[in-house]
mmCIF file of the C-alpha atoms, coordinates in Angstrom:
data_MODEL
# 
_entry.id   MODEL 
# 
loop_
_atom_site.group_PDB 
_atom_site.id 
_atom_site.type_symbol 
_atom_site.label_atom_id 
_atom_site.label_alt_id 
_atom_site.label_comp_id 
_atom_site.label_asym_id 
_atom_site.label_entity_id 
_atom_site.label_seq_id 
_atom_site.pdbx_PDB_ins_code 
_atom_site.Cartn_x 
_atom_site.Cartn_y 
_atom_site.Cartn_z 
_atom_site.occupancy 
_atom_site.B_iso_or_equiv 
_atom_site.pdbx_formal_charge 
_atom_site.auth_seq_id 
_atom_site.auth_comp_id 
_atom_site.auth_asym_id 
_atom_site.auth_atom_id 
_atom_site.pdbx_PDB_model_num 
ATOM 1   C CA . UNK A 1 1   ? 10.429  -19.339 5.226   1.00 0.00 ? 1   UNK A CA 1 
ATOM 2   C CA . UNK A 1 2   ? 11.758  -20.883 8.722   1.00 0.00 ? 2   UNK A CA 1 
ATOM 3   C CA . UNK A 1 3   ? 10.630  -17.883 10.851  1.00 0.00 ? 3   UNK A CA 1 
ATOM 4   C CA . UNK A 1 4   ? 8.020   -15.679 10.635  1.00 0.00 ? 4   UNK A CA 1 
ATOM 5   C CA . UNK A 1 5   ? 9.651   -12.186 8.585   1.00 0.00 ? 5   UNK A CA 1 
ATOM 6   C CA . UNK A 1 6   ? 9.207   -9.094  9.496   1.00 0.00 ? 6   UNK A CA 1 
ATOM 7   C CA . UNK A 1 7   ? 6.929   -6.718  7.222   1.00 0.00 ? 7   UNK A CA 1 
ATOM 8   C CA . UNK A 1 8   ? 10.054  -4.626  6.190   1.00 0.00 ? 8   UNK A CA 1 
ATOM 9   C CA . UNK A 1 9   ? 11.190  -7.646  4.347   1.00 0.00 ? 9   UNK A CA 1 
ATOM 10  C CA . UNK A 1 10  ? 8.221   -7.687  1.675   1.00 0.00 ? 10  UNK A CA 1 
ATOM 11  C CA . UNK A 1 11  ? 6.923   -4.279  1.352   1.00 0.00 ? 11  UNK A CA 1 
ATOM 12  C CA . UNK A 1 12  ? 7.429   -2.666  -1.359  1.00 0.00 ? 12  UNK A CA 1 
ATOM 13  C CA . UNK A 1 13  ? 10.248  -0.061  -0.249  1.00 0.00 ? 13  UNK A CA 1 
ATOM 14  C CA . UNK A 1 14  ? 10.937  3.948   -0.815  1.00 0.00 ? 14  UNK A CA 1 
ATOM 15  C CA . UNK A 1 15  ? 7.523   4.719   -1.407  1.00 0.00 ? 15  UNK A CA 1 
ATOM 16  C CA . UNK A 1 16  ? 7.116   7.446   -3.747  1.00 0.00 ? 16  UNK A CA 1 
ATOM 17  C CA . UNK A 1 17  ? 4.927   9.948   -1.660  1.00 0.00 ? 17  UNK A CA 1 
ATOM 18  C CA . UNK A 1 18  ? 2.360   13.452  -2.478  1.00 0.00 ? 18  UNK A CA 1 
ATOM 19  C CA . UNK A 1 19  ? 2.191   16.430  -0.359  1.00 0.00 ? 19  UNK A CA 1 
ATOM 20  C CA . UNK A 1 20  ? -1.114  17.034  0.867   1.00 0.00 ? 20  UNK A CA 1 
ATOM 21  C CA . UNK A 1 21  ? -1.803  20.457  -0.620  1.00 0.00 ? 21  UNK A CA 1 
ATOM 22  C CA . UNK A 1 22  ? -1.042  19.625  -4.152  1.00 0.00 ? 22  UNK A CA 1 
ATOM 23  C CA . UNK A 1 23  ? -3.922  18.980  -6.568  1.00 0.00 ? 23  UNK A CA 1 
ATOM 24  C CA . UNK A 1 24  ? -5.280  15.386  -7.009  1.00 0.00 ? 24  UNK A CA 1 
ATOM 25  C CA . UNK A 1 25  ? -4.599  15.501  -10.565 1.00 0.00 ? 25  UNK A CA 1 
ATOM 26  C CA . UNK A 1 26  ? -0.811  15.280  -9.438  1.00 0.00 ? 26  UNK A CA 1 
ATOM 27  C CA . UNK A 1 27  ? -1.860  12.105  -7.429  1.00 0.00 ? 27  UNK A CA 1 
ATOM 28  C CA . UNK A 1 28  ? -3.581  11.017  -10.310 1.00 0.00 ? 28  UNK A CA 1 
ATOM 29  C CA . UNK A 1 29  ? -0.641  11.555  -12.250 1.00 0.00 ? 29  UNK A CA 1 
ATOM 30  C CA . UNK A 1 30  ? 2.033   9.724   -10.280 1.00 0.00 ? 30  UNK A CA 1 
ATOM 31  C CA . UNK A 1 31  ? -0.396  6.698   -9.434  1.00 0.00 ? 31  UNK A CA 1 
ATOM 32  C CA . UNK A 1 32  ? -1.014  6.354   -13.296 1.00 0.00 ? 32  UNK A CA 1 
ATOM 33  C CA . UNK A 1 33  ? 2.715   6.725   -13.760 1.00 0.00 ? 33  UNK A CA 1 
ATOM 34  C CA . UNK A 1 34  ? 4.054   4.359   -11.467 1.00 0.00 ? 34  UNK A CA 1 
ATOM 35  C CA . UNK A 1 35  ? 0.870   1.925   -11.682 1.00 0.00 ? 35  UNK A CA 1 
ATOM 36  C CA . UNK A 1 36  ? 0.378   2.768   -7.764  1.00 0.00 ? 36  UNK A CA 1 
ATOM 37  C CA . UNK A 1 37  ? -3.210  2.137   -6.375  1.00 0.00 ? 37  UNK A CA 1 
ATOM 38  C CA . UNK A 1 38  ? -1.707  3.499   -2.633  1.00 0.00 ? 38  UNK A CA 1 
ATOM 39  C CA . UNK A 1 39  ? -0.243  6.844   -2.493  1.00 0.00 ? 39  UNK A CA 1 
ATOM 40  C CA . UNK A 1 40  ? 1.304   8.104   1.017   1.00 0.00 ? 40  UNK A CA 1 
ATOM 41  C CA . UNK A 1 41  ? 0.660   11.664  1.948   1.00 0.00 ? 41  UNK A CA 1 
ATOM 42  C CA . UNK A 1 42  ? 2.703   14.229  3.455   1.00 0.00 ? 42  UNK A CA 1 
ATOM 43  C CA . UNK A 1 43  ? 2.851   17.375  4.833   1.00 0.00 ? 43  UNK A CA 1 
ATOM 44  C CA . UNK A 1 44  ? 6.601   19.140  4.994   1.00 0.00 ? 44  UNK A CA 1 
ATOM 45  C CA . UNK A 1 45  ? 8.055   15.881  5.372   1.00 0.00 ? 45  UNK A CA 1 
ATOM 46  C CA . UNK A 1 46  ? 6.037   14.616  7.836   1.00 0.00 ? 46  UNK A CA 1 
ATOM 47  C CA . UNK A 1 47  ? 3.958   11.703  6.984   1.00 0.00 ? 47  UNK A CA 1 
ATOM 48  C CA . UNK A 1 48  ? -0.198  12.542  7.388   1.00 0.00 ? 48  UNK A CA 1 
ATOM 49  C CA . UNK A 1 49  ? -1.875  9.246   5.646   1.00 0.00 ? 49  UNK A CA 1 
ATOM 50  C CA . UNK A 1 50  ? -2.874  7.303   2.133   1.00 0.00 ? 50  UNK A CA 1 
ATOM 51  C CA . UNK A 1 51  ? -4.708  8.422   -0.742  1.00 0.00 ? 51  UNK A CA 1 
ATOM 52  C CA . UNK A 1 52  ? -5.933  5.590   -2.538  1.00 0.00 ? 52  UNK A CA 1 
ATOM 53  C CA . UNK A 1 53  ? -7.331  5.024   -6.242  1.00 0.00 ? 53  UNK A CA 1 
ATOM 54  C CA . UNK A 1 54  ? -10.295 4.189   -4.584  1.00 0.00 ? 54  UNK A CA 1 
ATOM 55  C CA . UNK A 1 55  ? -10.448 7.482   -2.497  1.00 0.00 ? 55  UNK A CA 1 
ATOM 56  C CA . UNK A 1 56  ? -9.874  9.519   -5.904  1.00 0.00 ? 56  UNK A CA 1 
ATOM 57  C CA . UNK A 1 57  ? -12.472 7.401   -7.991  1.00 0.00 ? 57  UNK A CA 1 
ATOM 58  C CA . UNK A 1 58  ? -15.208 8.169   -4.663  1.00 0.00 ? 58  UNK A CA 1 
ATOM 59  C CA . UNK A 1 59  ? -14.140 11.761  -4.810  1.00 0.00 ? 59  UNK A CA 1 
ATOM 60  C CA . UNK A 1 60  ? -14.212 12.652  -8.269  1.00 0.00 ? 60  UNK A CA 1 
ATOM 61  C CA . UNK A 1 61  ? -17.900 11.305  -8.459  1.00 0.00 ? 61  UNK A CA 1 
ATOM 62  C CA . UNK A 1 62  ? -18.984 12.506  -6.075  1.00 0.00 ? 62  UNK A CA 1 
ATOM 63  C CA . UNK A 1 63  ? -17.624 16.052  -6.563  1.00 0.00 ? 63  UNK A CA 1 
ATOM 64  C CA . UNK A 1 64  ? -18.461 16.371  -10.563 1.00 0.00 ? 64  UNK A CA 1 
ATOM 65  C CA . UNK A 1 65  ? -15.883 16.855  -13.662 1.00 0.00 ? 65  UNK A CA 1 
ATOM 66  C CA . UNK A 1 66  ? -15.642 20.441  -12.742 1.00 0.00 ? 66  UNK A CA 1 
ATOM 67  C CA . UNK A 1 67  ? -15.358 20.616  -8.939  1.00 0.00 ? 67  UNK A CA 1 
ATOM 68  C CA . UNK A 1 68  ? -12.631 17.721  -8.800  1.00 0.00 ? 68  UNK A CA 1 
ATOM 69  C CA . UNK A 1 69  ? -10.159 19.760  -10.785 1.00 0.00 ? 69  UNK A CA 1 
ATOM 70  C CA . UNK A 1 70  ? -10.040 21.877  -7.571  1.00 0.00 ? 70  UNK A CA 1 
ATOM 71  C CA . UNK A 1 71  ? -9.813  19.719  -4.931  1.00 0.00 ? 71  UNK A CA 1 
ATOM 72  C CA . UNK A 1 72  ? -6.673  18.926  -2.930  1.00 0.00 ? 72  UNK A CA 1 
ATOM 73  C CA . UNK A 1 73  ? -5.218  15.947  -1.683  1.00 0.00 ? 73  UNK A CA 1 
ATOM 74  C CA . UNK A 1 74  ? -5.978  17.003  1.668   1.00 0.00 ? 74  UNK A CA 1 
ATOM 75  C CA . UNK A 1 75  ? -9.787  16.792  0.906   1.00 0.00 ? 75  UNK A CA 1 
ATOM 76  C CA . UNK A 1 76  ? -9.735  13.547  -0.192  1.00 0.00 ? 76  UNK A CA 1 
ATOM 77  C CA . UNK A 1 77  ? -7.169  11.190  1.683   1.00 0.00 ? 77  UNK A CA 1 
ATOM 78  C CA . UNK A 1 78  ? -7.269  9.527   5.029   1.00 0.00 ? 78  UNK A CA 1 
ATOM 79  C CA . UNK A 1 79  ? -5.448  10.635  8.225   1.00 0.00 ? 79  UNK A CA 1 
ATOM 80  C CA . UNK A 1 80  ? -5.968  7.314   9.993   1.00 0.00 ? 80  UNK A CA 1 
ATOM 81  C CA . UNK A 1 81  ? -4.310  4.736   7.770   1.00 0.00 ? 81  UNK A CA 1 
ATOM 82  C CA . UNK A 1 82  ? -2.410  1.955   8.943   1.00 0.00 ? 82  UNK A CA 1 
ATOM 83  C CA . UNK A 1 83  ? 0.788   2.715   10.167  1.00 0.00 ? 83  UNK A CA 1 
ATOM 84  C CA . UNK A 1 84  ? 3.433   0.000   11.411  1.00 0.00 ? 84  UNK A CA 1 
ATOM 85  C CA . UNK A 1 85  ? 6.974   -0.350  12.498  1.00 0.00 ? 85  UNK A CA 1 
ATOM 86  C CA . UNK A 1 86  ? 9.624   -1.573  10.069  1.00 0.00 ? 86  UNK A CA 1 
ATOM 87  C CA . UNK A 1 87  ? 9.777   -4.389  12.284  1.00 0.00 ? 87  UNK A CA 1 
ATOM 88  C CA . UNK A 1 88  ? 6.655   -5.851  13.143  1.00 0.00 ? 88  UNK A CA 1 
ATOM 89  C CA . UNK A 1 89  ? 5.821   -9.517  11.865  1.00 0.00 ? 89  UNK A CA 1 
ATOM 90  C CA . UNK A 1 90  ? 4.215   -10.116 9.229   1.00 0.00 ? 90  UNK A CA 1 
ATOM 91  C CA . UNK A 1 91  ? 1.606   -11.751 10.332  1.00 0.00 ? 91  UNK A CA 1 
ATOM 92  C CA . UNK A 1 92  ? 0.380   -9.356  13.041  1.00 0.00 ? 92  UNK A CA 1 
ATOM 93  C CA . UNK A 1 93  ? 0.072   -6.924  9.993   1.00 0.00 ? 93  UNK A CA 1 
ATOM 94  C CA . UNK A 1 94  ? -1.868  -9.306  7.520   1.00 0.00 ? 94  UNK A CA 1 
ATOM 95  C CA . UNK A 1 95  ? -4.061  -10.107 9.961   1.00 0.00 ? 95  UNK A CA 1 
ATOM 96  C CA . UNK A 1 96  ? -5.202  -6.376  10.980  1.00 0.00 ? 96  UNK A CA 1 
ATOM 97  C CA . UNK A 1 97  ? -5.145  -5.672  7.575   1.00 0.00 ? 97  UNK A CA 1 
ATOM 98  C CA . UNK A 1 98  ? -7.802  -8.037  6.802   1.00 0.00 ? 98  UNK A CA 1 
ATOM 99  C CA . UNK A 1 99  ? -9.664  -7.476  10.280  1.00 0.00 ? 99  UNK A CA 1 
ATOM 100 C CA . UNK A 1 100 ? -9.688  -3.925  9.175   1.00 0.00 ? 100 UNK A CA 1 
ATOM 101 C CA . UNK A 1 101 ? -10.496 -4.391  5.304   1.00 0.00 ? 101 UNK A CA 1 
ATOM 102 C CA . UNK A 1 102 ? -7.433  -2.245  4.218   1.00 0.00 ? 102 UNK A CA 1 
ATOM 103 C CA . UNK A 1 103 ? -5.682  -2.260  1.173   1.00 0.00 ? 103 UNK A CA 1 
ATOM 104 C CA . UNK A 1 104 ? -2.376  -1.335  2.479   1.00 0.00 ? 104 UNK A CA 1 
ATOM 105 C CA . UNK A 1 105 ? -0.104  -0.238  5.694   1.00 0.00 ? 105 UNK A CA 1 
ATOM 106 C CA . UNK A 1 106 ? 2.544   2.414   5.812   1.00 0.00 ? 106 UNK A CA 1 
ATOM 107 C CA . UNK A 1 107 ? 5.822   1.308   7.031   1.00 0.00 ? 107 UNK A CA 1 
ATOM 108 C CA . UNK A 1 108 ? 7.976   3.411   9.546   1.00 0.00 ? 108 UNK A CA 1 
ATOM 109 C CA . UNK A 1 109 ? 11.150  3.326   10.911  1.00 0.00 ? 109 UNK A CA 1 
ATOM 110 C CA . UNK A 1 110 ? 12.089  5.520   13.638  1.00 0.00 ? 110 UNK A CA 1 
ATOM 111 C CA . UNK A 1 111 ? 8.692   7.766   12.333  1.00 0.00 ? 111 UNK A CA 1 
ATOM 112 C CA . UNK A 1 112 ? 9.928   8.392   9.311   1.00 0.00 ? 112 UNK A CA 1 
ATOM 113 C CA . UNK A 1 113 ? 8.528   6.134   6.150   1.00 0.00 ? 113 UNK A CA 1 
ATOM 114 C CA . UNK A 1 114 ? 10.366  3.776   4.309   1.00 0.00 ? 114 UNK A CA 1 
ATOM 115 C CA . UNK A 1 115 ? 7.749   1.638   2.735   1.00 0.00 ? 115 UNK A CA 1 
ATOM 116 C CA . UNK A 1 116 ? 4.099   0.342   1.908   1.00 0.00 ? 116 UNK A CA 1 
ATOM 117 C CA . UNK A 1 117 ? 3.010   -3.008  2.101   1.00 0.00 ? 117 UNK A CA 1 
ATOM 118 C CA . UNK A 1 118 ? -0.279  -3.549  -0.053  1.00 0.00 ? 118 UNK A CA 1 
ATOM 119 C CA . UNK A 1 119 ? -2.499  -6.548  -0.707  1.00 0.00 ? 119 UNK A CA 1 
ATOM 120 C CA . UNK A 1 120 ? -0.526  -7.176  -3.701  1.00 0.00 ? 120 UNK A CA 1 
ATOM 121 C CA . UNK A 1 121 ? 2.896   -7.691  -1.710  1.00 0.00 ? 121 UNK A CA 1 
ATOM 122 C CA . UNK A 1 122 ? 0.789   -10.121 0.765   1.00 0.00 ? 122 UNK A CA 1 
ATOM 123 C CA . UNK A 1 123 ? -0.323  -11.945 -2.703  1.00 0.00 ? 123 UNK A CA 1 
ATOM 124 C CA . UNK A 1 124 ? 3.704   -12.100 -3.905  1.00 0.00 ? 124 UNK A CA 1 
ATOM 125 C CA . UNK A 1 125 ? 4.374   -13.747 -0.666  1.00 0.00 ? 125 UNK A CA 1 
ATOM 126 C CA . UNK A 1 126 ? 1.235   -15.987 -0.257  1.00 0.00 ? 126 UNK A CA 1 
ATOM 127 C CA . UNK A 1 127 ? 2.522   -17.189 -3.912  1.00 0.00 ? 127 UNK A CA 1 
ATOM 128 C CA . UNK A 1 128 ? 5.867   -17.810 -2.255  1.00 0.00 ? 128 UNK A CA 1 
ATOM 129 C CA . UNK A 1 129 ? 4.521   -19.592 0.533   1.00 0.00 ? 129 UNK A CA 1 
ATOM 130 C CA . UNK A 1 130 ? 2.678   -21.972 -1.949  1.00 0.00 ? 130 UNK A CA 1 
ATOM 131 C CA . UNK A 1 131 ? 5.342   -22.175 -3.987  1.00 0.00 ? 131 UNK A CA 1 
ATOM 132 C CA . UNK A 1 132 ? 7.325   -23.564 -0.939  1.00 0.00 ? 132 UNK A CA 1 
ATOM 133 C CA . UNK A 1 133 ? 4.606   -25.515 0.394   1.00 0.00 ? 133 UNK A CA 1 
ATOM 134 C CA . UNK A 1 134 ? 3.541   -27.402 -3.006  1.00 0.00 ? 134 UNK A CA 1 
ATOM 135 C CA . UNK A 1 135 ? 6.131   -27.251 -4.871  1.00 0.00 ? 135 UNK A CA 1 
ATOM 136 C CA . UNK A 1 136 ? 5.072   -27.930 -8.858  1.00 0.00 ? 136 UNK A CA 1 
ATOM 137 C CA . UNK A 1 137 ? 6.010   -31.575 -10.084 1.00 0.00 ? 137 UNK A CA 1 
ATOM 138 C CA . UNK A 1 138 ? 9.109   -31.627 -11.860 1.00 0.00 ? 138 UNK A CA 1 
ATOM 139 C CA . UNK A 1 139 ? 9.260   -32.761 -15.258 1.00 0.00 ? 139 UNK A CA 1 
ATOM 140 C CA . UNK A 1 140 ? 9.129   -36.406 -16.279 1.00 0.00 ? 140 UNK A CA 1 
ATOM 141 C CA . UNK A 1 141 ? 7.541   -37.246 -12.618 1.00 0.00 ? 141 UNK A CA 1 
ATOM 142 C CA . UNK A 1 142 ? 3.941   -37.738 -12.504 1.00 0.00 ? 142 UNK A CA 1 
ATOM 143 C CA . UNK A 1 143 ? 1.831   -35.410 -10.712 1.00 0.00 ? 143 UNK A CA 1 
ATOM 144 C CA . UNK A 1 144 ? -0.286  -38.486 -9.133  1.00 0.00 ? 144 UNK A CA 1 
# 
């Protein structure tokens, strides 16, 4: 990488997303389906927050086997997640991200979401990065 990128080039794109009034068993459901641990919330199209495993895991405990089958996603997630444009540098977003301890940022584009960018895409391009950086010895050259 020459220039810094914009987060919109390593998130992790068309997000699949749960309404807020549907059960968090159907959160469960698509987050054990798709192997998501970040699950955008919205409310008649209009994006309200992140549910996260984490969030579900807190909830479920703390509400007991029988009172979690009736709560809601809107009892659960949080309103004041992360939210970036499409085009803000990467950087600018790792770093809040980690000044903030969050596992992920909702990417926008003219208000309307068309990704997430998680600690997991930040690892994928750290790798890259490294990759680039110190690049592995090729074979039949000594690593010395």
């Amino acid at each position: 990488m020459k220039h810094m990128p914009q987060v919109i080039a390593v998130m992790t794109p068309f997000p699949h997303t749960v309404g807020i009034d549907e059960p968090i068993s159907t959160a469960v459901a698509l987050m054990q389906q798709h192997d998501f641990r970040h699950l955008p919330v919205t409310e008649h199209g209009t994006l309200r927050g992140v549910l996260s495993d984490r969030d579900l895991r807190i909830a479920s405990a703390a509400a007991g086997e029988q009172d979690a089958a009736r709560l809601r996603v809107r009892d659960v997630f949080h309103a004041d997640a992360y939210t970036v444009e499409a085009d803000t540098p990467l950087d600018r977003v790792a770093a809040t991200m980690a000044e903030r301890h969050v596992g992920s940022v909702l990417v926008t584009k003219g208000g309307k979401l068309v990704g997430v960018f998680t600690g997991t895409d930040a690892c994928r391009v750290l790798a890259q990065v490294l990759h680039e950086r110190f690049p592995p010895p090729q074979p039949g050259h000594n690593a010395a």
